[in-house]
C-alpha positions as CSV (number, residue, x, y, z in Angstrom):
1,X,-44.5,-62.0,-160.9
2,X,-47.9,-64.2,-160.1
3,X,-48.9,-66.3,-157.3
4,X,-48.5,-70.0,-158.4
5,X,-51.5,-70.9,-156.3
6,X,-54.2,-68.0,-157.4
7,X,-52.4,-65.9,-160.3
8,X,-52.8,-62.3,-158.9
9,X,-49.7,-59.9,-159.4
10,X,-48.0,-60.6,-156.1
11,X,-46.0,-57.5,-156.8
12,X,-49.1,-54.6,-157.6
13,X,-51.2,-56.6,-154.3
14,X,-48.4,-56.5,-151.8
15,X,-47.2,-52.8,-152.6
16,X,-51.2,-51.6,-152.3
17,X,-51.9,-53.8,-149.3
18,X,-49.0,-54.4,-147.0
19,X,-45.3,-53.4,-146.3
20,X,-43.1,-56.2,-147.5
21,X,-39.6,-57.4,-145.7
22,X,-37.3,-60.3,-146.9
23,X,-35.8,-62.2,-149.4
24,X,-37.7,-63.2,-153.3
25,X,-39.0,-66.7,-151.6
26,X,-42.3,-67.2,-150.9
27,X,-42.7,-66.6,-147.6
28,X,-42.4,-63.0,-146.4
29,X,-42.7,-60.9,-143.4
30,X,-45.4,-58.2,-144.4
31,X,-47.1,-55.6,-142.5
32,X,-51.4,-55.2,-142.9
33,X,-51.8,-51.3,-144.0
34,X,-55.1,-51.3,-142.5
35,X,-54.9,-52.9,-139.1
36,X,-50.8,-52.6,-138.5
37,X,-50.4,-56.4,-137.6
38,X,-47.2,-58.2,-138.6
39,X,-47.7,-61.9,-140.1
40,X,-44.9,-63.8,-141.5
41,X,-46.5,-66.2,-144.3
42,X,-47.2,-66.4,-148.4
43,X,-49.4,-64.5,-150.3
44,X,-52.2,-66.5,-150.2
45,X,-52.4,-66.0,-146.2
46,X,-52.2,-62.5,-147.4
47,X,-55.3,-62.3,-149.4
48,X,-57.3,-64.2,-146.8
49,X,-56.4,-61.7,-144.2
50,X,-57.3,-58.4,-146.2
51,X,-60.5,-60.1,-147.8
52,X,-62.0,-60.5,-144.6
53,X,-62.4,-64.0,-145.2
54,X,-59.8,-65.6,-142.5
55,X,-59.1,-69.0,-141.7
56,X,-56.1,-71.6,-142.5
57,X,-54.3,-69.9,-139.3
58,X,-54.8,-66.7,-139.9
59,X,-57.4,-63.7,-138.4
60,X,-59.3,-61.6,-141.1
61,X,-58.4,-57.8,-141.0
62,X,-60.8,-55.9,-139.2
63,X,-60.0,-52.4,-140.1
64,X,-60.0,-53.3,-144.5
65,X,-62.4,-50.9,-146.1
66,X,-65.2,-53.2,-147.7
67,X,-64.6,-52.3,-151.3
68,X,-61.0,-53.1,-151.1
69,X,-62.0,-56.7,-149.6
70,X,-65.1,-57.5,-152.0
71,X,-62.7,-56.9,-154.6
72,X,-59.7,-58.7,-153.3
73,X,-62.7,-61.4,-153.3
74,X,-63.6,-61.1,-156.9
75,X,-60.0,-61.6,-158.3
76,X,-59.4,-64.5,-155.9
77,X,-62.6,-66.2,-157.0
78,X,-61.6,-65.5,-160.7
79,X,-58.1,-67.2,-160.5
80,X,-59.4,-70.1,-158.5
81,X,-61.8,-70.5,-161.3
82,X,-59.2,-70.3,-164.0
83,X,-57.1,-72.7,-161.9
84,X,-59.8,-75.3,-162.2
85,X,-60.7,-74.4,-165.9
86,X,-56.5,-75.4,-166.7
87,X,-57.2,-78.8,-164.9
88,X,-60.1,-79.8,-167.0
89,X,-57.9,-78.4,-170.0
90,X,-55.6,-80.8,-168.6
91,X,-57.5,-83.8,-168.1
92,X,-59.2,-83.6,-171.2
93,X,-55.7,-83.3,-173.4
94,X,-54.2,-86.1,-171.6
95,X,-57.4,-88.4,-172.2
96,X,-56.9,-86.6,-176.0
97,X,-53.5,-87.7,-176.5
98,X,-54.3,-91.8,-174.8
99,X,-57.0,-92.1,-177.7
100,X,-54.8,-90.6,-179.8
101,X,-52.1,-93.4,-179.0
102,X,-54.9,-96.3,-179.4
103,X,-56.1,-94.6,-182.7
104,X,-52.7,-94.5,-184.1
105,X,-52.6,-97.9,-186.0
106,X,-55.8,-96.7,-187.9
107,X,-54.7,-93.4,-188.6
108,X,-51.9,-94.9,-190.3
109,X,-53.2,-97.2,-192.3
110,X,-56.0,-94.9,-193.5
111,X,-53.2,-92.8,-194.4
112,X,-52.6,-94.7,-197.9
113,X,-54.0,-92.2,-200.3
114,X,-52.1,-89.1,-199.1
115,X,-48.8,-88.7,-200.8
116,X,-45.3,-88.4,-198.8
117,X,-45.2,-84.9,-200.0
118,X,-47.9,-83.6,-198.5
119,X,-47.5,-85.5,-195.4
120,X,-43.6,-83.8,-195.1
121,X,-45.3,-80.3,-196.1
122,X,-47.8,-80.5,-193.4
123,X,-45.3,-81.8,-191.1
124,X,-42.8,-78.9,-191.6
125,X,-45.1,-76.5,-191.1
126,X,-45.8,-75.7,-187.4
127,X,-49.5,-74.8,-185.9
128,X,-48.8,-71.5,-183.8
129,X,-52.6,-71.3,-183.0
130,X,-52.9,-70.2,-179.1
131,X,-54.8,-74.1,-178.4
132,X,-52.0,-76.4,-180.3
133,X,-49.6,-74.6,-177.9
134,X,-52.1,-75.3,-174.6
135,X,-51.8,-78.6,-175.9
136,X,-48.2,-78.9,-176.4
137,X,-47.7,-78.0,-172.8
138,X,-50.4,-79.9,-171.5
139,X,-48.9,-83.1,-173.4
140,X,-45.6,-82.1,-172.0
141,X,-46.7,-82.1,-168.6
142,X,-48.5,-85.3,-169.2
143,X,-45.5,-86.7,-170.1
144,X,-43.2,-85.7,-167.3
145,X,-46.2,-87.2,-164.9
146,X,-45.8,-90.2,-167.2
147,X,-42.2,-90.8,-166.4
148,X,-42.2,-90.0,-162.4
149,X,-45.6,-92.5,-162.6
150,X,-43.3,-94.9,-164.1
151,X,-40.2,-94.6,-161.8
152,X,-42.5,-95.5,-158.9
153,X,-44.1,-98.5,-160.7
154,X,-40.8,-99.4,-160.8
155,X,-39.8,-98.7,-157.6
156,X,-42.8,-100.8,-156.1
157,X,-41.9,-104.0,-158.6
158,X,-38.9,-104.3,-157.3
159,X,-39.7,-104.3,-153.9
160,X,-42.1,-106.9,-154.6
161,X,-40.1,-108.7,-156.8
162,X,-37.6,-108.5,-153.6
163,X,-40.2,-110.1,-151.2
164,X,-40.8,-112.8,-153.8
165,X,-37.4,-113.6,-153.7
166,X,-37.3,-113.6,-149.7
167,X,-40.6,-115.3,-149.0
168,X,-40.3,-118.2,-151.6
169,X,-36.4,-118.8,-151.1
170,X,-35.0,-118.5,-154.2
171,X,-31.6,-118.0,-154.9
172,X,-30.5,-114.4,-155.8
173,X,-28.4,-115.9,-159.2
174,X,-31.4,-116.1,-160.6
175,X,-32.0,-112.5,-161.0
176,X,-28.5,-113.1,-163.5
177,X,-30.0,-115.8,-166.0
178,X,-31.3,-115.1,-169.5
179,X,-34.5,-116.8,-168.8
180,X,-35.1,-114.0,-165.6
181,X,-34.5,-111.3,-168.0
182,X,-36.9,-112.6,-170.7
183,X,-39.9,-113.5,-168.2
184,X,-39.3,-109.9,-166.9
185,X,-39.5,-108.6,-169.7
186,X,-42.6,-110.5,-171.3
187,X,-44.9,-109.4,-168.0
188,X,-43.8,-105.1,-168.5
189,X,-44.9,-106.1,-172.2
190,X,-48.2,-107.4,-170.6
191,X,-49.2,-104.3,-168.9
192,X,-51.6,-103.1,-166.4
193,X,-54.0,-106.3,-165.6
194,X,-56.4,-106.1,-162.9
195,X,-57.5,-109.6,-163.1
196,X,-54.0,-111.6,-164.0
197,X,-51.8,-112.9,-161.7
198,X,-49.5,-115.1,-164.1
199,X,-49.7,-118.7,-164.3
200,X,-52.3,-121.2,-162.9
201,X,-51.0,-123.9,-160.8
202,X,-53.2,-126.4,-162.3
203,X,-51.8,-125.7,-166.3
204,X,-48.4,-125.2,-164.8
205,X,-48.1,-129.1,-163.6
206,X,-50.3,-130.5,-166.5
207,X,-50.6,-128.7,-170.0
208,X,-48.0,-126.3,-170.2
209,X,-45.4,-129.5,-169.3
210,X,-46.7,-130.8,-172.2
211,X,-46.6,-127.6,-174.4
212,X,-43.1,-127.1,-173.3
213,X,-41.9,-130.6,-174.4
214,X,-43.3,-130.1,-177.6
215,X,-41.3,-126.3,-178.1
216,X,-38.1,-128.4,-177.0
217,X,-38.5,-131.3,-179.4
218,X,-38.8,-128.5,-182.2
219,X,-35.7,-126.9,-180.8
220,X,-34.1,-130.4,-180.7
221,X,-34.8,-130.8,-184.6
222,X,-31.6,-129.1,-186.6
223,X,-29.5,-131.5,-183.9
224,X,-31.6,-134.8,-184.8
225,X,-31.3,-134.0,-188.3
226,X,-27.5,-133.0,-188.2
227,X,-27.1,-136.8,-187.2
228,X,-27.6,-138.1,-189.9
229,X,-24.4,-136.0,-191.4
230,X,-22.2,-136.1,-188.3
231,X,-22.9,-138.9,-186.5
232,X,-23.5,-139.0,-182.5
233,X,-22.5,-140.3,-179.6
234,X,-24.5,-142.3,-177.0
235,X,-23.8,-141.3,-173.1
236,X,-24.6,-143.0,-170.3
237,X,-24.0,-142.8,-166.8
238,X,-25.7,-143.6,-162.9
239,X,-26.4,-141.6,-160.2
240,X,-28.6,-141.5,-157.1
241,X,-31.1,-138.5,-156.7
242,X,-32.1,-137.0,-153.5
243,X,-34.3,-140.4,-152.2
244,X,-31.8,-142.8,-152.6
245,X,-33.3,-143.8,-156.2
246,X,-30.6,-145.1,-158.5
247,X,-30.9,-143.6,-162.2
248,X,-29.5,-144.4,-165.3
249,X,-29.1,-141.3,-167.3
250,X,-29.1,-141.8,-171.3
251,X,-28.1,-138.5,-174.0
252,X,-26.8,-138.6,-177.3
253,X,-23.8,-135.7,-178.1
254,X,-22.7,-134.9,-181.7
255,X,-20.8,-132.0,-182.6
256,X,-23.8,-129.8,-182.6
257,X,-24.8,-129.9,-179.0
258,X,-26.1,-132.4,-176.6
259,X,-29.8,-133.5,-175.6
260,X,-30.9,-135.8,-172.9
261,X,-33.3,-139.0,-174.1
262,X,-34.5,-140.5,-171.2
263,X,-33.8,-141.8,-167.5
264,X,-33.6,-145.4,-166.0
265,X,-35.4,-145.7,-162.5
266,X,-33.7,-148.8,-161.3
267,X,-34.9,-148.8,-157.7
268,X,-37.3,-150.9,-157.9
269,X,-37.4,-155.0,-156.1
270,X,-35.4,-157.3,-157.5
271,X,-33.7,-155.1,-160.4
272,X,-30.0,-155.9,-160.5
273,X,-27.9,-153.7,-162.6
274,X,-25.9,-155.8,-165.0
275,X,-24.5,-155.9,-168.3
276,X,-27.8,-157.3,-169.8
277,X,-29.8,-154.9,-168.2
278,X,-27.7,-152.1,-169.3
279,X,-27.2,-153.2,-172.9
280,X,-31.3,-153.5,-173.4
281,X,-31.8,-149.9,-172.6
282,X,-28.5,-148.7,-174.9
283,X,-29.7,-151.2,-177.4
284,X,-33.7,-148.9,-177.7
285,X,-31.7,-145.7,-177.6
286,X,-29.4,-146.9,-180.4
287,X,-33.1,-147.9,-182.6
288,X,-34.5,-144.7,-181.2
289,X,-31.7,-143.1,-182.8
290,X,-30.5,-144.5,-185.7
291,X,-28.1,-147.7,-185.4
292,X,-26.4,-146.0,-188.9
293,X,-26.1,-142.5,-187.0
294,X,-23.8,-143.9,-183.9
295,X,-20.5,-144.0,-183.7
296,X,-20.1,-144.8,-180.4
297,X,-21.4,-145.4,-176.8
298,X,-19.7,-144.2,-174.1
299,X,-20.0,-145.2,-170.4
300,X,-17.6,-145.4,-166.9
301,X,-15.4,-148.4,-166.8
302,X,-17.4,-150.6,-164.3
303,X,-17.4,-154.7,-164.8
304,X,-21.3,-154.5,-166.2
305,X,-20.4,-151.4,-168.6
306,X,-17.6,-153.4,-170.0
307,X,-20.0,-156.1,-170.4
308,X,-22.6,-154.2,-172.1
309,X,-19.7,-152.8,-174.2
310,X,-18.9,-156.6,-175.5
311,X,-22.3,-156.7,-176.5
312,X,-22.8,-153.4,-177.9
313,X,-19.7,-154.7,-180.3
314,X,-21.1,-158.0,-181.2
315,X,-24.9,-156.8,-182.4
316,X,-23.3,-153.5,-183.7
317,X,-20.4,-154.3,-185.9
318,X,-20.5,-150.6,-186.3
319,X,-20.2,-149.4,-183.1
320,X,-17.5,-148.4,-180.8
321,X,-17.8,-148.9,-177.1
322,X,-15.5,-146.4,-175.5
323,X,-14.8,-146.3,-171.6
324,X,-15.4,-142.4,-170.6
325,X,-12.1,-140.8,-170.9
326,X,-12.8,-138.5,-167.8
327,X,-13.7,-141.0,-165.5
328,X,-10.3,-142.9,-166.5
329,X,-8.3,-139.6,-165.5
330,X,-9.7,-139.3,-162.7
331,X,-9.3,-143.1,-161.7
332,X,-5.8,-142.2,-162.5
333,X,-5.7,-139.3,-159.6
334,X,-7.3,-142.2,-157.3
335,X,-4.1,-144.3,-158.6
336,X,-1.1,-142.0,-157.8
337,X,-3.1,-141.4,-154.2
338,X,-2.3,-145.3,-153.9
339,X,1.0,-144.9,-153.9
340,X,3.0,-145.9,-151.0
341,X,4.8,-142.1,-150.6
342,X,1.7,-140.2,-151.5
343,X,-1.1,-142.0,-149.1
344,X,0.9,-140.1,-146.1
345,X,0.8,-137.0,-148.0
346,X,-3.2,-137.3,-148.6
347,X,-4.3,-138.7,-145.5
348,X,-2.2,-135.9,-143.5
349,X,-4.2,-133.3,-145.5
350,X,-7.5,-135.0,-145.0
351,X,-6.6,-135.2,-141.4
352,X,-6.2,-131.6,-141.4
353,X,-8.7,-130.1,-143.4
354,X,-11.3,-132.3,-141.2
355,X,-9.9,-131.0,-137.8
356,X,-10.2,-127.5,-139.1
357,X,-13.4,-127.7,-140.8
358,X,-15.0,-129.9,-138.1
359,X,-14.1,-127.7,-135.2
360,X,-15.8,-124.2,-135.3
361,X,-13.4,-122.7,-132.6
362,X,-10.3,-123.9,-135.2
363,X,-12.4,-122.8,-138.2
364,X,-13.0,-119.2,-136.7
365,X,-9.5,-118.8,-135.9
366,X,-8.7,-120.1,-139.5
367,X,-11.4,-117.5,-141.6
368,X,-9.9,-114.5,-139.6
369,X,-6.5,-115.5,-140.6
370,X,-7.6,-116.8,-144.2
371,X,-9.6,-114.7,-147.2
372,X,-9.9,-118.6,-148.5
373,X,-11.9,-121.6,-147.6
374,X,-10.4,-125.0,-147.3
375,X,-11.4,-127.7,-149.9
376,X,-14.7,-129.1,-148.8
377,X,-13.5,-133.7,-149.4
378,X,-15.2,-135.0,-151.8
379,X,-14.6,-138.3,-153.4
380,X,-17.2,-138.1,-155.9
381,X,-15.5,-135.0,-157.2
382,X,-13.2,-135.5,-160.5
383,X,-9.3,-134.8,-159.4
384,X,-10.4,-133.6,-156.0
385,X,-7.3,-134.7,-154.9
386,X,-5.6,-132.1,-156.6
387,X,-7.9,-129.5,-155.9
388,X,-7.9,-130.3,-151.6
389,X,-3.7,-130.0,-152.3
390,X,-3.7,-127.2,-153.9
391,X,-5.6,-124.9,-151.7
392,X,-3.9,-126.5,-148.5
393,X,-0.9,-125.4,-149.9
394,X,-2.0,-121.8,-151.0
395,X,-3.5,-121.8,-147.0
396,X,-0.1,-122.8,-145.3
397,X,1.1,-119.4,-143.7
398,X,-2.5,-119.3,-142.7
399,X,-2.6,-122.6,-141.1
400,X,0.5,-121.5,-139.1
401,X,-0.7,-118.4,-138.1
402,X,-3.9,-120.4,-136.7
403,X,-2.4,-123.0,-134.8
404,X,0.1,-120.2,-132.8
405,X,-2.8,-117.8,-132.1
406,X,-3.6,-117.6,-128.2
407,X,-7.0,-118.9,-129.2
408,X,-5.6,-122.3,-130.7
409,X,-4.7,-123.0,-126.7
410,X,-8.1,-121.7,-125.4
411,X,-10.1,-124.5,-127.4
412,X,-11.6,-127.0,-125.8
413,X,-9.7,-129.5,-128.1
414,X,-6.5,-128.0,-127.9
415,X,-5.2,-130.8,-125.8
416,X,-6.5,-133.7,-127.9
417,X,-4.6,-135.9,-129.5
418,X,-5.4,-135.1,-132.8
419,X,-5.4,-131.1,-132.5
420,X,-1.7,-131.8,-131.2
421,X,-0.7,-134.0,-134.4
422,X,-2.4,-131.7,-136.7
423,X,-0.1,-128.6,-135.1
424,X,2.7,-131.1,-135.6
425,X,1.9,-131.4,-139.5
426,X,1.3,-128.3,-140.2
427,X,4.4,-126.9,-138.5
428,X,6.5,-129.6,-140.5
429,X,8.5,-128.4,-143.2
430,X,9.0,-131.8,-145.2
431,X,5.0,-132.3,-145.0
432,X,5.0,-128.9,-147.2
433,X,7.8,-130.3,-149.7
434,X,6.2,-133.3,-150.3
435,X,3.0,-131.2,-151.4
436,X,5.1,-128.6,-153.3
437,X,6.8,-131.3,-154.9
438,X,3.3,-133.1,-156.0
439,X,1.4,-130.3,-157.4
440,X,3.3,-130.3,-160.9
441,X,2.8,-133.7,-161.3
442,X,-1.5,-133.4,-160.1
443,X,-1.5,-129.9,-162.5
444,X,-0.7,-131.5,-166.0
445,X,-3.3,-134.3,-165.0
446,X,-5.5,-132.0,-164.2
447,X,-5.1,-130.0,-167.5
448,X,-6.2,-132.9,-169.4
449,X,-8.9,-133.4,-166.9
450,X,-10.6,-130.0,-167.6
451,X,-10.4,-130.6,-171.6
452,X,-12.1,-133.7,-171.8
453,X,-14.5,-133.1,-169.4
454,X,-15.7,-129.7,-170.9
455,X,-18.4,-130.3,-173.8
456,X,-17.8,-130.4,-177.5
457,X,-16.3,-133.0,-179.9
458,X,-13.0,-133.8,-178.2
459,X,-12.7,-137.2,-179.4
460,X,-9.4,-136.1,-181.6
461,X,-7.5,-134.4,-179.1
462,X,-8.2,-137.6,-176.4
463,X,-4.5,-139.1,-178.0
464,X,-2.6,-135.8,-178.1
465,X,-3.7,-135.0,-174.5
466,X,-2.4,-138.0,-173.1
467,X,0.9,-138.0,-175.4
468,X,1.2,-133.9,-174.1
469,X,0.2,-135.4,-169.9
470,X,2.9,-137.9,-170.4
471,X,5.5,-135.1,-171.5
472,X,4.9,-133.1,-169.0
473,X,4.8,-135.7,-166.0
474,X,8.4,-136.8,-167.7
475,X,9.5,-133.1,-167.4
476,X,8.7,-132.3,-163.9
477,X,12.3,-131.5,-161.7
478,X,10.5,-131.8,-158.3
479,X,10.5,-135.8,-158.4
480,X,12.9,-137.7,-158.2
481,X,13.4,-140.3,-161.1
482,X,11.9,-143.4,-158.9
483,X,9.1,-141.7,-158.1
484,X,8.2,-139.9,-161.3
485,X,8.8,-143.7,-162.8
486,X,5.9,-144.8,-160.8
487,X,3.8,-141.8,-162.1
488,X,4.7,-142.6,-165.2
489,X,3.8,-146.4,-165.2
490,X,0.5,-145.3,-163.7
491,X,0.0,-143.5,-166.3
492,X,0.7,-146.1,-169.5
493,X,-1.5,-148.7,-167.2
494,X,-4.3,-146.5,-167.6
495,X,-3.2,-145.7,-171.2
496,X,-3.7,-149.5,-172.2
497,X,-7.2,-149.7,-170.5
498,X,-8.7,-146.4,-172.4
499,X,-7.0,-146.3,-175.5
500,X,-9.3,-147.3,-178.4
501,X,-8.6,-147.5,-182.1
502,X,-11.4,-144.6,-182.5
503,X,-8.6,-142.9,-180.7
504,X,-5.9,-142.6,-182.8
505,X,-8.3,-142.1,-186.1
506,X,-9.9,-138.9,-184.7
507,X,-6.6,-137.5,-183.9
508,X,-5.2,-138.4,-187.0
509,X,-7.9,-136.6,-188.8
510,X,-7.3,-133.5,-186.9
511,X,-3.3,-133.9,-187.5
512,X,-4.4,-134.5,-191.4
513,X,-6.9,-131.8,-191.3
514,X,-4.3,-129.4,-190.1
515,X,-2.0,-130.2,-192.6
516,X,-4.2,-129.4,-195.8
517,X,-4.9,-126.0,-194.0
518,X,-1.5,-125.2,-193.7
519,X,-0.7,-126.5,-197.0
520,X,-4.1,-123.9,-198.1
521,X,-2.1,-121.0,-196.4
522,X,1.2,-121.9,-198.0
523,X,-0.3,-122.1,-201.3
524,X,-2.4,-118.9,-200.8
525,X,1.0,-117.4,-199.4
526,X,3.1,-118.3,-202.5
């Protein structure tokens, strides 16, 4: 056994110099031969106190013949020297083994005029030499120092990638994306850089915008030149950003994906959004394009779109003009909420969902009786109308246990009028019926809803949608035949406004494309 901290047999110095008590850990209780004192401590205090030297809480023995301590000296000196000779062993194998790592590249390319043979035969044989071993160890410890080094480089990224997060506001679904995990990625590639902090804020809003338009138009170039084989679509659509500005949004879809062209800023004085001004901006995206690679242009079904769409059709024989299919399903939703025995139903649930929402005494008494959140109103929302019923009626024993809890009483606006009629609603049976009752109906709407608004080509399967909606509304049991009648006429009205003749051609080349595959597998089959 040796000292790990001056390599002297523990064993042959404690027998010779002191009595020894305890356990095989490295603290022991020993007794001094010379001068009888009892000390408690490792064997390094040990050889201090019988050297004569002292220190590092511990006396020197007074009564140690001098030969005994000048050569308890001697050995201590030699193993503290062979301690420090390891270390520069050490240091000098680990800076061996970097150069190694940055010679490597050379080493194998100057590697060309020695045969695999001899390069397996020197492989196979190992180097038992007494240094390649001093080596092998010292590059094993450099490695384990490598990969604790590395564990705390970690460590400290991500608590600084944390505080980026934090300090700049960022929202923590960004750590999920692809484009985190590349960027990530790219600056561990990077390395250790004293002198780079990323990128510079003045290339960042001028050059690299530019650089990175250019990588996306030669991303964008198998779509542009698969329309030439598949034809496209042009989309258009308004919205108002965050100051108010009204923008008209123009991209062009085929069945290979979808890329935005350009935006309309139509705040400005005096600009009035009408079917000319519309049709001048489709008209450059159409030449942009390719007049013979568009099929057709698809818009809502406001008055100035439908004008723009009898102008589309007059200079382009060619193309179709085609109101957006989603926005029509969802106009029907706003429809059947017109109804004279559905507004109740939707203005009671609005009235509800407001008091509840609005009122952060009702709202806390509604989350500790409720794992769910009410439907947030939003009209601009496709088939929020189905979406508010649905989770009102997935709420309703939570709603009742709300409105009987002894807190409902203690609000301040228990004793309003409306906190009284909305207890009255939602403790009304009938109100719950006419919502059960509803749902169906809103659900296969809805179904066709999600399809068509999802991207892809789904041109073809517009007709069989609507055929399959109008099935289902026909089938429901929960309506009663005058009322699913009214659905139903809703639905044909709306039918007559978005059918197209581009309609029925793309589902009848799906139906005719299905066919010759089934007639494929029969034949195959047979």
């Amino acid at each position: 056994m040796t000292c790990i901290t001056c390599n002297i047999p523990i064993l042959c110095l404690i027998h010779t110099l002191a009595n020894t008590t305890g356990s095989g850990s490295g603290t022991r209780r020993w007794v001094c031969k010379y001068c009888g004192k009892t000390f408690c401590t490792t064997t390094t205090w040990l050889i201090r106190h019988v050297s004569g030297l002292g220190g590092m809480g511990i006396g020197a023995c007074s009564e140690v013949p001098p030969n005994i301590a000048e050569g308890v000296q001697k050995e201590h000196n030699i193993a503290q020297a062979n301690i420090a000779a390891r270390r520069r062993e050490l240091a000098t194998s680990s800076l061996e083994m970097l150069e190694e790592i940055e010679m490597e590249p050379s080493r194998t390319s100057g590697k060309r005029g020695v045969s695999q043979r001899d390069e397996s035969e020197s492989e196979t044989i190992p180097d038992l030499s007494p240094t390649s071993q001093r080596s092998r160890q010292a590059s094993l410890h450099t490695s384990f120092i490598d990969v604790g080094l590395q564990k705390q480089r970690q460590k400290a990224a991500k608590v600084e990638i944390e505080r980026c997060i934090l300090e700049c506001n960022l929202s923590f679904n960004v750590v999920r994306t692809d484009a985190w995990k590349r960027m990530v990625k790219a600056i561990a590639q990077v390395g250790q850089c004293d002198d780079w902090y990323g990128v510079d804020y003045t290339r960042l809003r001028g050059l690299m915008l530019i650089e990175e338009k250019e990588r996306i138009e030669v991303l964008m170039q198998p779509i542009k030149l698969g329309l030439q084989t598949y034809g496209c679509s042009i989309l258009s659509d308004g919205w108002s950003d965050i100051r108010r500005r009204h923008i008209i949004n123009i991209m062009v879809s085929s069945c290979i994906g979808i890329y935005f062209l350009r935006a309309v800023d139509c705040s400005s004085v005096g600009t009035r959004i009408t079917g000319e001004f519309i049709f001048e901006h489709i008209k450059s995206a159409i030449e942009e394009v390719g007049r013979e690679n568009v099929v057709q242009v698809i818009t809502d079904n406001a008055s100035n779109c439908k004008r723009m769409g009898e102008l589309i059709e007059s200079e382009y024989p060619s193309i179709v003009w085609t109101p957006c299919t989603t926005h029509c399903i969802d106009l029907l939703f706003e429809d059947i909420g017109k109804l004279p025995w559905v507004e109740p139903i939707i203005s009671d649930a609005k009235q509800i969902i407001t008091f509840i929402r609005k009122n952060h005494h009702a709202l806390s008494i509604f989350r500790s009786n409720s794992e769910k959140e009410l439907v947030r109103i939003s009209d601009t929302r496709f088939g929020y109308i189905f979406y508010v019923l649905t989770r009102l009626y997935e709420s309703m024993h939570s709603l009742r246990l709300t409105i009987i809890d002894t807190r409902w009483n203690a609000m301040p606006m228990a004793q309003s009028e409306r906190a009284k009629y909305v207890q009255c609603k939602v403790l009304d049976m009938d109100f719950w019926a006419e919502i059960q009752n509803l749902i169906p109906v809103l659900k296969c709407i809805h179904i066709a809803l999600r399809v068509v608004d999802m991207e892809g080509s789904t041109l073809g399967l517009v007709y069989h949608l609507y055929r399959h909606m109008q099935q289902g509304i026909a089938h429901v049991s929960t309506l009663s035949s005058s009322r699913k009648s009214d659905v139903l006429s809703l639905v044909d009205s709306r039918w007559e406004f978005l059918s197209c003749p581009i309609h029925g051609f793309a589902a009848l080349y799906i139906h005719t494309s299905r066919v010759l595959i089934c007639g494929q597998k029969l034949v195959f089959a047979t």
